[in-house]
FISE-624728 format. One record per residue (C-alpha): residue number from 1; residue in three letters; chain; x, y, z. Coordinates in steps of 0.2 Angstrom, whole numbers, plus 2048, in hexadecimal, padded with zeros to 3 digits. Layout:
# FISE-624728
   i  aa ch east north  up
 NUM ALA  A    X     Y   Z
...
END
This chain:
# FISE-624728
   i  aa ch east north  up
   1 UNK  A  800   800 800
   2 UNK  A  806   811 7FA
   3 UNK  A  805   820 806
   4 UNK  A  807   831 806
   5 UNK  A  80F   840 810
   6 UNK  A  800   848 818
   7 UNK  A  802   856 826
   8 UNK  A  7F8   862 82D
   9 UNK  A  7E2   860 830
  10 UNK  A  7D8   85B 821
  11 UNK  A  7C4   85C 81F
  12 UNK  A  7BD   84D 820
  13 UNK  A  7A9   847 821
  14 UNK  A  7A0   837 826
  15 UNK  A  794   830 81C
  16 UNK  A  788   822 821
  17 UNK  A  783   81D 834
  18 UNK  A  77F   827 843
  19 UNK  A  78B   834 83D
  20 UNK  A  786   837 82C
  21 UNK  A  78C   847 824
  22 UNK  A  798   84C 835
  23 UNK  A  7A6   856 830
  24 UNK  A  7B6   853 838
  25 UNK  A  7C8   85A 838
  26 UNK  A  7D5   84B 836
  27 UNK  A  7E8   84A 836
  28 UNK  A  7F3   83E 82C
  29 UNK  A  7E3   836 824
  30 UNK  A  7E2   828 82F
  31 UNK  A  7D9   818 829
  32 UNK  A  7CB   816 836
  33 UNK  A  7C0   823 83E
  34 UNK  A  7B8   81E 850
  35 UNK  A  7A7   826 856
  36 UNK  A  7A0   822 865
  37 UNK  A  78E   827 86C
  38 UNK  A  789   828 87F
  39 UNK  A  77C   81A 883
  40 UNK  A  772   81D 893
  41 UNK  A  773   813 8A1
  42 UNK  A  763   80D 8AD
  43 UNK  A  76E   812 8BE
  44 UNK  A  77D   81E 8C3
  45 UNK  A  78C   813 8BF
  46 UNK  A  79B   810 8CA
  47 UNK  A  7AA   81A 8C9
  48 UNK  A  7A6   824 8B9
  49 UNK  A  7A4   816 8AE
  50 UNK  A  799   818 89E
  51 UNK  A  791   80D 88F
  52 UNK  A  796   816 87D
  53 UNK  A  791   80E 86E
  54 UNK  A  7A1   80C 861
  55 UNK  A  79F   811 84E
  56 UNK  A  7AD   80F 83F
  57 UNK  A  7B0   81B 832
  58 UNK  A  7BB   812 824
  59 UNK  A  7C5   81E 819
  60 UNK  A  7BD   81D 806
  61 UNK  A  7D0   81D 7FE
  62 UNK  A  7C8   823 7ED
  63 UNK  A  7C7   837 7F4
  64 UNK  A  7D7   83C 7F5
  65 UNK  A  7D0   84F 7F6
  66 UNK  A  7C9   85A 804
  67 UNK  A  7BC   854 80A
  68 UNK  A  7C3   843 80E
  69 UNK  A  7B4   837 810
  70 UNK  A  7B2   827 81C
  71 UNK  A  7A4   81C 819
  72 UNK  A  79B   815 82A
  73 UNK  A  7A1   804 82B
  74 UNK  A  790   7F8 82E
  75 UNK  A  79D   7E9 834
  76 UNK  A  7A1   7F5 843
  77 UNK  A  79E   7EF 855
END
C-alpha cells in the first residue's frame, strides 16, 4: 500500500449511520474514524463508569480531495 506525506488538519465528513453528514477536522488521514454515543443507564453507576455505544467510520480511499469521506462501517460493533 502506497501512502502519502500528509500534515496539518484536513476536512473530512461521515456519511451513513448515526453520524451521517458530521464534519470533522482530521490529521494524517487515518484509516478508521471511532464515534461513540452515550447510552443511558437505569441507575447512578459506580465510580463514573458509563455505557457508550461504538461506531466505525472507514476512509473511502477513492477521495483523495477536501472533504475526505468515511463511510459508516455496518460490520462495526
Amino acid at each position: 500500500m502506497e501512502t502519502t506525506e500528509v500534515t496539518g488538519w484536513e476536512t473530512a465528513v461521515l456519511t451513513g449511520g448515526p453520524a451521517n453528514g458530521l464534519r470533522i477536522k482530521v490529521s494524517d488521514r487515518p484509516r478508521v474514524i471511532q464515534v461513540t454515543r452515550p447510552c443511558p443507564v437505569e441507575a447512578a453507576p459506580p465510580d463514573g463508569v458509563r455505557a457508550e455505544a461504538v461506531y466505525l467510520y472507514r476512509r473511502d480511499y477513492t477521495v483523495t480531495t477536501e472533504p475526505l469521506r468515511y463511510g459508516f462501517d455496518i460490520a462495526s460493533p
